[in-house]
Backbone as CSV, one residue per row, in Angstrom:
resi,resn,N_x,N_y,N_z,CA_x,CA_y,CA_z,C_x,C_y,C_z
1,UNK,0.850,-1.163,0.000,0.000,0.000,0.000,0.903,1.235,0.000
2,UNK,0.786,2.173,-1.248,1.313,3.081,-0.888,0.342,4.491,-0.747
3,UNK,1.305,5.628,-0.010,0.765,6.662,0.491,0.991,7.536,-0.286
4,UNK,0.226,8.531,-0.711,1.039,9.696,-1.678,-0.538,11.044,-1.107
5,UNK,0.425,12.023,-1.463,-0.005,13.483,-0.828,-1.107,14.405,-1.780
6,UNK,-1.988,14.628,-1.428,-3.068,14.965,-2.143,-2.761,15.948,-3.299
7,UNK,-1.784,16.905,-3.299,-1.237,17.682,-4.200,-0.739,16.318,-5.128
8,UNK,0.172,15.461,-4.999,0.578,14.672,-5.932,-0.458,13.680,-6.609
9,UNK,-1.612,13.559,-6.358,-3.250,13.008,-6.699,-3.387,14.103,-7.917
10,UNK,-3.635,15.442,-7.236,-4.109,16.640,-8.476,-3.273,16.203,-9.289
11,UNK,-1.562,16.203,-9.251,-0.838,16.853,-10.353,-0.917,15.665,-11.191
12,UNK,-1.016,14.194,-11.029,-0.988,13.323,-11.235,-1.886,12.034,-11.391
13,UNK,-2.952,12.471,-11.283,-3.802,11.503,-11.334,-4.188,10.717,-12.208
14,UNK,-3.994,10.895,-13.892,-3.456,10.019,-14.660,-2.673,8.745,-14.221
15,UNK,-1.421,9.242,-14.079,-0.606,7.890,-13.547,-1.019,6.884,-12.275
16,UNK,-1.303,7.607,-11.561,-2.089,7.056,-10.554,-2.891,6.008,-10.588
17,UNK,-4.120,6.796,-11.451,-5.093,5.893,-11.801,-4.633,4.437,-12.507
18,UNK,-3.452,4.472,-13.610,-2.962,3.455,-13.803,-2.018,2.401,-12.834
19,UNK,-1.588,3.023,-12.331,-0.869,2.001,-11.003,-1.938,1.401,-10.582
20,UNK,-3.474,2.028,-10.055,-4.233,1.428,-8.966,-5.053,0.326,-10.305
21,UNK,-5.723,0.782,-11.402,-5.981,-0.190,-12.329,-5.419,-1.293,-12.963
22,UNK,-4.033,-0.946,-13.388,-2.997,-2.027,-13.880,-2.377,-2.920,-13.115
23,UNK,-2.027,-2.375,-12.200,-0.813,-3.207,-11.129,-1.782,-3.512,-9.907
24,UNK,-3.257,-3.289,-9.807,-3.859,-4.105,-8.549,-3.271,-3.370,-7.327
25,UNK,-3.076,-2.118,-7.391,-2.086,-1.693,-6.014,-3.029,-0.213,-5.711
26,UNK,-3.332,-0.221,-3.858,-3.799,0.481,-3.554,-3.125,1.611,-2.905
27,UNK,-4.004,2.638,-3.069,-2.910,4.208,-2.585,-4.215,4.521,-1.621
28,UNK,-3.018,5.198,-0.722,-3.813,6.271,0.386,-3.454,7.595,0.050
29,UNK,-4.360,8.621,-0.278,-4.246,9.881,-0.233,-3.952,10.332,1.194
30,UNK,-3.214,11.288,1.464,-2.913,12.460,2.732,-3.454,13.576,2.387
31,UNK,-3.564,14.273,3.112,-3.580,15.665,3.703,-3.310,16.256,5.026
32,UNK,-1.944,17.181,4.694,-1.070,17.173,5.987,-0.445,16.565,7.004
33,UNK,-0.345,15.217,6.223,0.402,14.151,6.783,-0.895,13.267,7.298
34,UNK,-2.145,13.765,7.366,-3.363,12.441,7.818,-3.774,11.810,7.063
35,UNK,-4.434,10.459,6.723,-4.881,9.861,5.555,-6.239,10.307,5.742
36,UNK,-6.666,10.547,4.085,-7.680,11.083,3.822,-8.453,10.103,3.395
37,UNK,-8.243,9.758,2.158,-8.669,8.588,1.757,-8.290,7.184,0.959
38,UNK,-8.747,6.565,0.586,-8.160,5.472,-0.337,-8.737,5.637,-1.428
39,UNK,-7.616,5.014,-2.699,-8.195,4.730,-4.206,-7.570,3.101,-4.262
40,UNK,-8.436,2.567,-4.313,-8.237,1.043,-4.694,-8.892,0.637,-5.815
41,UNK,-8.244,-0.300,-6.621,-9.030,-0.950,-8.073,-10.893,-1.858,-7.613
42,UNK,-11.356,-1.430,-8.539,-13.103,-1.861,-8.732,-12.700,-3.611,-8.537
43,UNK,-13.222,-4.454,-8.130,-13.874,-6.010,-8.441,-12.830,-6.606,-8.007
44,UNK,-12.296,-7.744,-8.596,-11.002,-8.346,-8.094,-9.535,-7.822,-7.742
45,UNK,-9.049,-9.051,-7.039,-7.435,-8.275,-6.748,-6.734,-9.026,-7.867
46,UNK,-7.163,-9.471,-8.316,-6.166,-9.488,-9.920,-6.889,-9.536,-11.235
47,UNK,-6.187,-9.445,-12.302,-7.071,-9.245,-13.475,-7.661,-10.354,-14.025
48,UNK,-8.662,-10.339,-15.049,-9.672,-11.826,-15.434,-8.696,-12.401,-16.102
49,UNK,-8.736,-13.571,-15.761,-7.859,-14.458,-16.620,-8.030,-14.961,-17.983
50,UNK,-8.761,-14.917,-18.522,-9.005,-15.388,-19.610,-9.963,-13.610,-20.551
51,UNK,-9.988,-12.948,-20.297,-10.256,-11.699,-20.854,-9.438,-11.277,-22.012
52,UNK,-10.468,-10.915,-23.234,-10.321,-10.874,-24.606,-9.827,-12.374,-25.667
53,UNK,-9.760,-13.578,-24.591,-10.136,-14.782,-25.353,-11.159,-15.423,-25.167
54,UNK,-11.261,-16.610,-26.077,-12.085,-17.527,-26.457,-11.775,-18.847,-25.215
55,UNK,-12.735,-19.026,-24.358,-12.473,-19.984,-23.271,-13.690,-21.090,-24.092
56,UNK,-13.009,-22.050,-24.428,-13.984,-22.911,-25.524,-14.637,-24.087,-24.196
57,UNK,-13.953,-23.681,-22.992,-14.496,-25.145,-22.150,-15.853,-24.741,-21.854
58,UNK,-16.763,-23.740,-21.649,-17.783,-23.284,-21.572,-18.447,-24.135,-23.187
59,UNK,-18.315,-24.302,-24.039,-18.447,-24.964,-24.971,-18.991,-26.869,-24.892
60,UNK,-18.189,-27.099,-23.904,-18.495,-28.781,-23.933,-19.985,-28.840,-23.723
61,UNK,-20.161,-29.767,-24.583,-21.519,-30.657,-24.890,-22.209,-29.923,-25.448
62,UNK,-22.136,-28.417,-26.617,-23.359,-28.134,-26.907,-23.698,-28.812,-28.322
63,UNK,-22.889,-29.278,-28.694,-23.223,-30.558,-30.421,-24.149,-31.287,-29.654
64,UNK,-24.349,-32.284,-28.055,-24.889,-33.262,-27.604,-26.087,-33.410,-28.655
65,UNK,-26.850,-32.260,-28.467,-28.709,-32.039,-29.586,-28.621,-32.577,-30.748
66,UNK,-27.734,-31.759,-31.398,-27.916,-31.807,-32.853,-27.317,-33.414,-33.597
67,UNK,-26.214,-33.956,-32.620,-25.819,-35.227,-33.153,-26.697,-36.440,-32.764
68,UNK,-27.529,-36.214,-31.730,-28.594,-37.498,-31.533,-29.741,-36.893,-32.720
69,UNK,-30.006,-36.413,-33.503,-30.608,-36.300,-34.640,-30.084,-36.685,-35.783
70,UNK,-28.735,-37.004,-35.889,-28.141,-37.588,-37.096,-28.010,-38.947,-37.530
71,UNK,-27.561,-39.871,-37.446,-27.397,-40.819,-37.838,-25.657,-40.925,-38.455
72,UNK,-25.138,-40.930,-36.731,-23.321,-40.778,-37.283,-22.884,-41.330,-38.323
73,UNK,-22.978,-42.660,-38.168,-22.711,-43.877,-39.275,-22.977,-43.030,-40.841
74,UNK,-24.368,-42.779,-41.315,-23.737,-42.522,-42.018,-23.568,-41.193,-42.854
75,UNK,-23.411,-40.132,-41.480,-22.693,-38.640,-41.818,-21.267,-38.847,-42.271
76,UNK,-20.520,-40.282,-41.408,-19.127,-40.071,-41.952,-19.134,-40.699,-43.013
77,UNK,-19.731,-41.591,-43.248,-19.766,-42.494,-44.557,-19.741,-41.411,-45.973
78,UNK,-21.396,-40.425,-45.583,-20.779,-39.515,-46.595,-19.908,-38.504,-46.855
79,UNK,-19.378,-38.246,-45.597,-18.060,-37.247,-45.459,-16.662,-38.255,-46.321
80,UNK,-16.796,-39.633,-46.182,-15.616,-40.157,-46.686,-16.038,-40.138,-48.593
81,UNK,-16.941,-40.595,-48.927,-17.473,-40.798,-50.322,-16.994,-39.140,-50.438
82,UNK,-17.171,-37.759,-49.965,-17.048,-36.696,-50.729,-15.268,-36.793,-50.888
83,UNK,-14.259,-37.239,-50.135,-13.616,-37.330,-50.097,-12.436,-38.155,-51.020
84,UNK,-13.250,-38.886,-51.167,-12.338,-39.902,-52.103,-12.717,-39.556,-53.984
């Protein structure tokens, strides 16, 4: 946890804001040497793990439907005939 002085909040609060968003790290504002307040990051203490990909395990079993309507045998049968 670090402490930083309310003048250095004004002049700086850009950077700030990125330390407490990026790096998960909380600041105490002062004034006149008392703590005033805190800025800590929104929701978790670390970032989503899987954020801006494709997590395909949420995925398992949704074919289950559509393949008990087929007749596997012989979907591959004709997948091999297009093939050859």
């Amino acid at each position: 946890m670090t402490t930083v002085s309310a003048i250095e909040v004004r002049r700086n609060l850009g950077r700030l804001l990125n330390i407490v968003s990026l790096r998960h790290e909380e600041l105490i504002i002062e004034r006149a040497g008392k703590p005033v307040a805190r800025l800590s990051p929104i929701g978790d203490a670390g970032p989503p793990a899987h954020e801006g990909k494709l997590d395909i395990r949420r995925s398992r079993g949704l074919g289950k439907a559509l393949w008990r309507s087929i007749d596997v045998q012989a979907y591959l049968a004709g997948e091999r005939r297009a093939w050859d």
